[in-house]
C-alpha positions as CSV (number, residue, x, y, z in Angstrom):
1,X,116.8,123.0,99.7
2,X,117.2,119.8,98.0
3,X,119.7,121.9,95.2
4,X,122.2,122.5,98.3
5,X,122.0,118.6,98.4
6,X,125.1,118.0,95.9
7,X,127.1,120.7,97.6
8,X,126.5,119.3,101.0
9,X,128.4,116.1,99.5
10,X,131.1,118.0,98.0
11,X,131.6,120.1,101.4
12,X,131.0,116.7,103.3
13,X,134.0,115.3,101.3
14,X,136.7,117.7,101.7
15,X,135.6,117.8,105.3
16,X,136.6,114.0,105.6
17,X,139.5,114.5,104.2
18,X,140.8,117.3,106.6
19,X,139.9,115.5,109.7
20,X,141.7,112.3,108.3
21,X,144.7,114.5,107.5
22,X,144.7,116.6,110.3
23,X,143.3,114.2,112.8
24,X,141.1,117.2,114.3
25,X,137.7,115.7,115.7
26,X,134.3,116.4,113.3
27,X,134.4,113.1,111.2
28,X,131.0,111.6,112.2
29,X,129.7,115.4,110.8
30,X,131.7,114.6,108.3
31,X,130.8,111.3,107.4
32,X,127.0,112.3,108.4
33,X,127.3,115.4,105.6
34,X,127.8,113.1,103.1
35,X,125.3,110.5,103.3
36,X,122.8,113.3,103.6
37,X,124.4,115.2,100.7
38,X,124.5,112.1,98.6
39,X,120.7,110.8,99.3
40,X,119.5,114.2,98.9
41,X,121.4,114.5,95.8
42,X,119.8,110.9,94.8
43,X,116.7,112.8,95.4
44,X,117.3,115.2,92.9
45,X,118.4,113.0,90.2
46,X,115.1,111.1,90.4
47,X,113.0,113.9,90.4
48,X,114.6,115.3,87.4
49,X,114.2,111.9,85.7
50,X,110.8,111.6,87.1
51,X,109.6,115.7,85.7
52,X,111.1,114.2,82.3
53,X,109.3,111.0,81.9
54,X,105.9,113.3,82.9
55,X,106.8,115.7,80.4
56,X,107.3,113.0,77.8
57,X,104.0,111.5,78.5
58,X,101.9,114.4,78.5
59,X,103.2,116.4,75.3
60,X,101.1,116.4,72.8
61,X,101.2,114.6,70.0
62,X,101.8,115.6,65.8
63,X,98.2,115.5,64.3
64,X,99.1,112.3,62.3
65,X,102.3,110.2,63.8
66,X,104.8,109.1,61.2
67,X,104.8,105.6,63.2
68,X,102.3,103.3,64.9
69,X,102.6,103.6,69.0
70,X,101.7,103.6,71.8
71,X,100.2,106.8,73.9
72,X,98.4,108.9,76.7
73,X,94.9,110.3,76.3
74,X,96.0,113.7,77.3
75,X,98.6,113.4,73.9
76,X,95.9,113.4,71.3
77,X,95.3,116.2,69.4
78,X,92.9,116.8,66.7
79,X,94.0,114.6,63.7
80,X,95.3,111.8,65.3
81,X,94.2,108.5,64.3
82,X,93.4,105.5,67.2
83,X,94.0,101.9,66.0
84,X,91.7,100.7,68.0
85,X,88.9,102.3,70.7
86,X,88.9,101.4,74.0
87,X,86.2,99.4,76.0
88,X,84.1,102.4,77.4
89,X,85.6,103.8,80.9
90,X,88.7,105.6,81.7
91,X,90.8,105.9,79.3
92,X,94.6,105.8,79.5
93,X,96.7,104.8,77.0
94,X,95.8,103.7,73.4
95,X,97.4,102.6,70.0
96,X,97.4,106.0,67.7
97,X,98.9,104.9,64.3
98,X,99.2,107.1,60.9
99,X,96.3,108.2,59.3
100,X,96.9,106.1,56.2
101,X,97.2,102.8,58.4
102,X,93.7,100.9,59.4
103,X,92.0,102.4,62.5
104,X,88.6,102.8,63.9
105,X,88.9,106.4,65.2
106,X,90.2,109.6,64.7
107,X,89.9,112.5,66.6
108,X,88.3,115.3,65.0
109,X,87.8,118.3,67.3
110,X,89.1,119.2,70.5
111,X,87.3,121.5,73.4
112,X,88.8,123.0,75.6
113,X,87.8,124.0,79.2
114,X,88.8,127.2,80.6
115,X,92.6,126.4,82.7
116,X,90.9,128.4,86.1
117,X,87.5,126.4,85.5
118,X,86.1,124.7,88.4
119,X,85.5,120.9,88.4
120,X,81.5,121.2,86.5
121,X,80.6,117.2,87.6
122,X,81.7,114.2,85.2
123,X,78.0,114.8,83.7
124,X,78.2,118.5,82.6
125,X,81.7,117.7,81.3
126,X,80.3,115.0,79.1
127,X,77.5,116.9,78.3
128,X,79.9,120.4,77.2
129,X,81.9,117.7,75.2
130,X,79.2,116.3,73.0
131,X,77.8,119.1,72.4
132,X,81.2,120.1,70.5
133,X,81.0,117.1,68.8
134,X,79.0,117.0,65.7
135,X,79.7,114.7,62.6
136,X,78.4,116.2,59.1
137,X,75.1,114.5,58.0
138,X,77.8,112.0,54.7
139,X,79.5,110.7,57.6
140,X,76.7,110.1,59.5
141,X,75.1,108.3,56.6
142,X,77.9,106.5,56.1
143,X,77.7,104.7,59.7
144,X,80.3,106.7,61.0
145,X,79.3,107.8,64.7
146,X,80.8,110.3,67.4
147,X,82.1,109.4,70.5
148,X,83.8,111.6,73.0
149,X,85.9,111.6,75.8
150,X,86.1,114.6,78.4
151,X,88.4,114.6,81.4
152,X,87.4,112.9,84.3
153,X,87.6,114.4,88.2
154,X,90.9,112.5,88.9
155,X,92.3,114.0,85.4
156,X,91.0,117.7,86.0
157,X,93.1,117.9,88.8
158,X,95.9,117.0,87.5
159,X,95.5,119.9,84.8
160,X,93.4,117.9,82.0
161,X,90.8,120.6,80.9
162,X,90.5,118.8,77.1
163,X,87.7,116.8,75.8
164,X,88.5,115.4,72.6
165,X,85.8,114.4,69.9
166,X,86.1,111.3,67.6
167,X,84.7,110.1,64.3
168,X,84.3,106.1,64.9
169,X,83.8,103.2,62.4
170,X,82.8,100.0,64.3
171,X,85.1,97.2,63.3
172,X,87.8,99.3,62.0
173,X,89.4,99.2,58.5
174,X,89.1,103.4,58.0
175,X,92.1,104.5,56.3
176,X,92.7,108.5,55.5
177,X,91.7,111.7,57.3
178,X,88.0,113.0,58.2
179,X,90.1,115.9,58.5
180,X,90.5,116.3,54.7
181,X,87.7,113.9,53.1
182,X,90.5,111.2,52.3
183,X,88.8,108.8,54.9
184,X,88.0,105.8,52.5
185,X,85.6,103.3,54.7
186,X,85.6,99.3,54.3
């Protein structure tokens, strides 16, 4: 309904100008067709900006950025390397910078809930998650140590089914890929 919104204003428009010409009665409709056809109109601007931005924010990521930056936690795909973790808690937004910068994390697995799954309680996610997540026994030896993130209630219904499993070196200063064995630790 909202589409017929920019040809309400046109329609509104050449109404206005008719009535003016003609001096026939109908202005106030007139006038009245094109505020609504310009605020609806409005409305339909800024919901196309709006589906954009979301679209922006939630398309994932390349596996290793060319360029430090900032991102969402439903961009990160295996690969991808975190500057920096997080306190623990909801995550949002973190800094993801190329593999051969400094970070502390990386992701390196993914798991995936089924899209028609039904909400399992934040502990079985968790639970589903870590159990994806398994370092081999070098990296464990090496002080590397997994942490994972899985969706949370608020972020499964709005379509996040992904829990994502990281490699983590406290204190940072990891530069390469788990991914490949060119992680080099500090």
């Amino acid at each position: 309904m909202l589409l017929l919104a920019p040809l309400a204003l046109v329609l509104g428009i050449v109404a206005l100008r008719r009535t003016s010409s003609r001096g026939t009665r109908g202005r106030g409709l007139a006038v009245a067709g094109i505020v609504l056809g310009a605020l609806g109109t409005l409305g339909v601007v800024v919901a196309v900006v709006v589906g954009f931005v979301n679209a922006q924010a939630t398309r994932p990521l390349p596996g290793d950025v060319g360029s430090a930056r900032d991102a969402h936690a439903v961009q990160l795909v295996t690969g991808t390397c975190i500057a920096e973790l997080p306190d623990d808690g909801t995550v949002d937004v973190v800094r993801v910078v190329p593999c051969a910068q400094e970070h502390e994390a990386q992701v390196v697995t993914e798991f995936d809930f089924a899209q028609d799954a039904v909400w399992p309680g934040q502990q079985a996610a968790d639970a589903r998650v870590a159990r994806a997540c398994v370092l081999d026994e070098d990296e464990t030896a090496a002080g590397v140590r997994p942490v994972t993130w899985s969706p949370t209630e608020q972020g499964w219904s709005r379509g996040d089914r992904r829990g994502l499993c990281l490699a983590v070196v406290d204190g940072g200063g990891v530069t390469g890929s788990f991914l490949d064995g060119s992680a080099t630790l500090p």
